[in-house]
N, C-alpha and C positions, 0 to 999 in steps of 0.2 A: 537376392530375396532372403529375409528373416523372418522366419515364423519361430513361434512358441505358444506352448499351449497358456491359454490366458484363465481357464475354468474348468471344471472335470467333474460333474456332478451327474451320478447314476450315470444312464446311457449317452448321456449329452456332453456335448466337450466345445469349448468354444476356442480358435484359434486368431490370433493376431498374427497377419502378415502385413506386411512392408517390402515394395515394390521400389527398389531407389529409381530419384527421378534419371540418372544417367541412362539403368535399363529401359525407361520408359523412351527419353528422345531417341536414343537408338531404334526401337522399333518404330517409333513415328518417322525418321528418316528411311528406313528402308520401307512403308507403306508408300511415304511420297515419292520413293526414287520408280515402284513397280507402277505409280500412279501415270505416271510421266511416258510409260509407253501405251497407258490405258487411255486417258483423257483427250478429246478433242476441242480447243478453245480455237475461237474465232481468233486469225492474226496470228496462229500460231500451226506451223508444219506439225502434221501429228508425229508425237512422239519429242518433241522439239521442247513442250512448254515448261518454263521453269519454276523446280523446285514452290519456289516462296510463292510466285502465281499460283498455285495450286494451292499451296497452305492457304496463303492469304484468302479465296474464294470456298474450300472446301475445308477449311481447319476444324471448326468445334463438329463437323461429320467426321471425318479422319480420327481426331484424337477420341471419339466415344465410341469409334469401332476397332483401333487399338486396344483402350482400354479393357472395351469388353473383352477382347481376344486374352490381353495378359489377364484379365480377372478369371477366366474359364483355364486358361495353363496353369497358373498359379496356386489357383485352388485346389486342382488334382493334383498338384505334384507336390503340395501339404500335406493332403489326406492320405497319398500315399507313405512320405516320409514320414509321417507320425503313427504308419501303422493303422488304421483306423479302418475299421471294416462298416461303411456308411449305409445309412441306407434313407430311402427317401432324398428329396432334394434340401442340397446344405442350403440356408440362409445366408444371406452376404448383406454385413452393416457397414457403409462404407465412412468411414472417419476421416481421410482428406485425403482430397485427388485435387487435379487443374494442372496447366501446362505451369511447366518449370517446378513443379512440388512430387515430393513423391508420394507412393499411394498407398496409402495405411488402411487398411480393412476388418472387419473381422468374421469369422467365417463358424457361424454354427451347426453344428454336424449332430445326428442322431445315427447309433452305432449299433447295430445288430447285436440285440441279446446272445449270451453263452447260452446252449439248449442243450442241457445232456439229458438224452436222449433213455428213458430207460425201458426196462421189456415189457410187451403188451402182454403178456402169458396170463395176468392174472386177470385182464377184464374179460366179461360177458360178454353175448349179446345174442339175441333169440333170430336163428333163421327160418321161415316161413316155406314151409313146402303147400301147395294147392289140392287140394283133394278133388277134382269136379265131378260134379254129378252129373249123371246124364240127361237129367232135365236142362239144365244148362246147356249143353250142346242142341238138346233136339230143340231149345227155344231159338237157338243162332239160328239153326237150319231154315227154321220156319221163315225169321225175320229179313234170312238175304234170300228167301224165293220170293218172297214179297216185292222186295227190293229189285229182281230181277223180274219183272211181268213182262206174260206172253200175253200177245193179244191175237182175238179171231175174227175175219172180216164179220160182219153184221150183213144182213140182208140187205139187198137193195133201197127196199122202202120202210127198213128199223130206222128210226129216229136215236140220234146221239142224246143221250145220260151221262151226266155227273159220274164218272170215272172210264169212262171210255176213250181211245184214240179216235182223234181227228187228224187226216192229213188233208191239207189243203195248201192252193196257192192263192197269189194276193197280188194287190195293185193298189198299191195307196196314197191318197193327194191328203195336201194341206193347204188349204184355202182354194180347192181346184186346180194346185199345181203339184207335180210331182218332183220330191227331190232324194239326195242320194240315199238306196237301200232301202227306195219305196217298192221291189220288187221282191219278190219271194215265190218260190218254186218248192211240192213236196215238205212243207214243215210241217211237223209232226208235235202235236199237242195233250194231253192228258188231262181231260176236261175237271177241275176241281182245284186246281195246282195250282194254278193261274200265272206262269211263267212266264208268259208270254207277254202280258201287257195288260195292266189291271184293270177289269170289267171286260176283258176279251171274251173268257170262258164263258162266262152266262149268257153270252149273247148266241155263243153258236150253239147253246143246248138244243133242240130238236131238230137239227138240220139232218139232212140225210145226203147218202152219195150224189153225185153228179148237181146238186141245187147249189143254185149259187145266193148268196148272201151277204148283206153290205153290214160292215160295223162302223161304229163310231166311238173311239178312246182317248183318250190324252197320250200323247210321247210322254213317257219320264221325264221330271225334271232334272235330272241327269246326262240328260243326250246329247252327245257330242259335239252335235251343232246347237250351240246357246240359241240360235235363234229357231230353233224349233221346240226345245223346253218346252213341257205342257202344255204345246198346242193341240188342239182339238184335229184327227184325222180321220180320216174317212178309209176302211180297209175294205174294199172290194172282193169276195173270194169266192173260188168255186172250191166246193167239197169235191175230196176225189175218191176217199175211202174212209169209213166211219167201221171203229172195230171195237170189241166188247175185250175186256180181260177176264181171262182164262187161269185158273187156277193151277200154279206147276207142281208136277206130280214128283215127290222128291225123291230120287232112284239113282239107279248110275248112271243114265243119260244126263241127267240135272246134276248128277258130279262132274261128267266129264264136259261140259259144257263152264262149271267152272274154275276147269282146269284139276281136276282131280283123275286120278284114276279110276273109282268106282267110287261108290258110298259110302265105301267104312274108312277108304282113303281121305274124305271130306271129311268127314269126322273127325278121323285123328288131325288133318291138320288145321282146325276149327278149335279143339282140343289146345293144340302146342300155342296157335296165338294166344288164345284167352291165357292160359299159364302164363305163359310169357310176359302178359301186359301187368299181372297180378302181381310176378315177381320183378317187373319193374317197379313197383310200388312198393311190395314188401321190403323191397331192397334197399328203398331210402329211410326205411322205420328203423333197418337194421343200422343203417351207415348212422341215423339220428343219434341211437342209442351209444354209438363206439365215439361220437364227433362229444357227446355231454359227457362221458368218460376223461375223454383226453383235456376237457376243458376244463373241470374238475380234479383235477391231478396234477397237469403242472402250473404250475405259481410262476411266473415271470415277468421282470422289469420291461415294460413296453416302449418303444418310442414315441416321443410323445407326438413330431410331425406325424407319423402314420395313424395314431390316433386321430387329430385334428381332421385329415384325409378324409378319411373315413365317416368320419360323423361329420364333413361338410355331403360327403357323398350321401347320404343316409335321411340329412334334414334339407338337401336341395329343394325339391318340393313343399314343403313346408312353411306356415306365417310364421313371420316372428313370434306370435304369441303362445303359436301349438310347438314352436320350436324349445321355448321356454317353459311351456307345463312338461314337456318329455325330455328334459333335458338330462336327468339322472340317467332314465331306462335306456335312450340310445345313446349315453356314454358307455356303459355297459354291454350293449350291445356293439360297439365299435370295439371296446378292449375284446369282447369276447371272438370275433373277426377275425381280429389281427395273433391274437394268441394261436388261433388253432390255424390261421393261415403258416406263421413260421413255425407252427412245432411237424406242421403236416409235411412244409419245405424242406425241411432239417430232415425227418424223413425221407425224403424222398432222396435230397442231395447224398446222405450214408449210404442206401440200399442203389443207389445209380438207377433210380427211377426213369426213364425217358421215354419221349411222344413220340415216333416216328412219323414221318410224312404218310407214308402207307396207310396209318391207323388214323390221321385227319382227313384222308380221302376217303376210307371206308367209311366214316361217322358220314361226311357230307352225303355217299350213295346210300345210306340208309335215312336220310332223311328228305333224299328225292324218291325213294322207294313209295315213303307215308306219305307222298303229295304228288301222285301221279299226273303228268299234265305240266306242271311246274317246273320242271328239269331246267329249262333255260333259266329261267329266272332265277333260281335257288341258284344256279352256278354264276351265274354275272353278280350274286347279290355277294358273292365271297371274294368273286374277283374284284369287286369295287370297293369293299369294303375288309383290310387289311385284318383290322380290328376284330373283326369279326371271326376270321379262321383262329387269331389268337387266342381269344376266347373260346373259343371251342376247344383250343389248345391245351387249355387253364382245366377245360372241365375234365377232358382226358385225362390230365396227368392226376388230380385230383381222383379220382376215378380209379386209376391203377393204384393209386397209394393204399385208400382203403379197401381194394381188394387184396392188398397184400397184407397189409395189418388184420384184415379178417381171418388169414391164413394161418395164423398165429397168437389168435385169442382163441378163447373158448367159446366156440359157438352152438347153441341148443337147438335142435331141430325140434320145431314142432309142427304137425300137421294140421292147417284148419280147412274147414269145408269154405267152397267160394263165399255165404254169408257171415262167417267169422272172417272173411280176409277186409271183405265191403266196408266192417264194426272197423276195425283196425284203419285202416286207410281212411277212414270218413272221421275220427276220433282224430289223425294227424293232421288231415286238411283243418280240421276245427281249432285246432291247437294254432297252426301256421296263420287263419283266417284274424285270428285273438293275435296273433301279433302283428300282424299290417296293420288292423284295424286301429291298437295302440299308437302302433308306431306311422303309418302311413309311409312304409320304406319298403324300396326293390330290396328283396333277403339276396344276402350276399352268399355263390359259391363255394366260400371258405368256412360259412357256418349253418348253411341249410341243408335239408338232405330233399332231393326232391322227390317228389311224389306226385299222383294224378286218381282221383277217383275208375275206378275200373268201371264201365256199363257193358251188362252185357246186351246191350242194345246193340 
């Protein structure tokens, strides 16, 4: 094999190699000799068939799964000898191949910029502490007792109202016949909600216990057997207990019922969430502020395949012609990407930044924590999907970098009250909303800082 560098401009290098054809029939001789135990031809004892039969019937497959083979050897072991620290996938211009010629190629490579690395000491950056008021707490309280109602039997012969429980069973045909999951036993209804099946609730408004009552609704058009879609049913039901909601009285029993110890215990941990959620938010303002620092400081030659990457990633979704009026801003938007991806890299690589398995586990239980009910599905959805633990991978490591650079800059504590954090968070959502809207692009975790409106709903 001969290679030599053919070009060397900025980060890009292009290389010529030449594969002589001798190396090349040698491999094809020893593909066909391993063929010859693999093959089973008609006429021929397995393992028996000869050589040139095999060429002869299977040669231009053979010789392009050769080739490929020597093109993927050949090229690493170029890029290696010549030193070149690559990045992205090299390009392969192939200049002449075919049996009996040898293989002349040439091999464009983008090469990972120099990154010296210099000290964060002198940037800013404003850290957010939460100040909450207690109006904010006692508004939570109110809104998960609400959320949690109690209800109390009604009289015998009190008539059901628009916010009241109904529990009832049911029998229900379609067209006079009954099919599956037309029964139901004890379900329990919240008259105004309409969960249950729309135009259900208004019908059972005045019923009372023990009376029985026929409805008539549509199935969803969504229901599982297509051939009951929006059909017209008929629900048969006897009321078995009609109840009124009760106003809960918020004390320690109402704590410890939602798992509190008392009620100054709820409180405080009513308190820690909301903070929490705040300074998840504040915390991408912060990482915003250190990510346009770094992107603004260092100056570097980019490659240009990870460019190209990038801005096909970014205008995927996009016409050709909206591709074309934003064609400046999401190039700039792609260099700015890629800069703070490898300068964040390079970071990370110096300080021996690493993900542990532990700390991908514990991200995945805190996000079947936030979606309770969902446990299976959140874990099959990682087991099926490789990519995806990756990524979470990516945000992790991303994630520890800038807490370590925070470590190490200057950072200014300030204290705002929960409606100065709301200003703050609602000003970046607006900011980040003014760039989709531009660009109509998923923002990349190398250059967005994420954020979420806090409610204290």
């Amino acid at each position: 094999m001969k290679t030599e560098i053919k070009e060397k401009k900025g980060l890009r290098t292009v290389l010529s190699i030449i594969v002589d054809k001798k190396t090349i029939e040698k491999k094809l001789n020893e593909r066909l000799n391993e063929l010859q135990n693999e093959v089973n031809l008609k006429g021929f004892r397995p393992g028996k068939v000869p050589a040139n039969v095999i060429k002869s019937q299977f040669g231009k497959a053979i010789y392009g799964e050769v080739i490929d083979k020597i093109l993927k050897e050949s090229s690493t072991k170029a890029i290696e000898e010549k030193k070149i620290k690559a990045v992205g996938q090299p390009k392969i211009d192939l200049k002449t191949f075919g049996e009996g010629k040898d293989l002349n190629y040439e091999l464009q490579i983008d090469s990972m910029p120099q990154i010296e690395l210099s000290s964060f000491e002198k940037f800013k950056a404003t850290e957010y502490k939460v100040k909450l008021e207690n109006k904010v707490i006692e508004d939570k309280l109110v809104e998960i007792s609400k959320q949690h109602k109690i209800f109390a039997e009604k009289q015998e012969n009190e008539k059901a109202i628009l916010g009241d429980q109904v529990i009832f069973d049911y029998s229900a045909t379609v067209d006079n016949k009954k099919f599956e999951g037309s029964e139901g036993k004890g379900v329990q209804i919240e008259l105004g909600q309409d969960l249950f099946l729309k135009g259900f609730d208004e019908q059972i408004i005045g019923t009372k216990k023990n009376e029985k009552k026929s409805v008539e609704v549509n199935l969803p058009s969504n229901h599982p057997k297509k051939e009951l879609a929006n059909k017209k049913t008929k629900f048969d039901c006897l009321i078995l207990n009609v109840k009124k909601p009760q106003e809960n009285k918020i004390d320690d029993n109402f704590a410890k019922i939602m798992g509190a110890k008392d009620l100054p215990d709820l409180k405080k941990l009513i308190e820690s969430q909301i903070i929490s959620q705040y300074k998840q938010a504040l915390d991408s303002f912060t990482k915003k502020e250190i990510l346009d620092q770094i992107g603004k400081f260092y100056k570097l030659d980019l490659p240009q395949n990870l460019i190209e990457n990038e801005l096909s990633a970014i205008t995927q979704s996009l016409k050709k012609d909206e591709i074309e009026k934003h064609k400046t801003k999401n190039t700039e938007l792609a260099k700015s990407r890629i800069k703070l991806g490898l300068v964040l890299n390079a970071y990370g690589e110096k300080n021996n930044v690493k993900v542990e398995d532990h700390e991908i586990h514990s991200e995945i239980q805190k996000q079947i924590k936030g979606m309770p009910g969902q446990e299976k599905m959140i874990m099959e959805y990682y087991k099926k999907n490789p990519n995806a633990a990756q990524s979470l991978k990516g945000a992790l490591y991303e994630e520890k970098i800038i807490s370590s650079i925070k470590s190490k800059i200057k950072l200014i504590v300030k204290e705002v009250s929960s409606k100065e954090a709301e200003a703050i968070i609602s000003d970046l959502n607006t900011q980040k909303k003014s760039d989709i809207d531009v660009k109509k692009t998923k923002p990349s975790s190398k250059s967005r800082a994420k954020s979420k409106k806090i409610s204290k709903k």
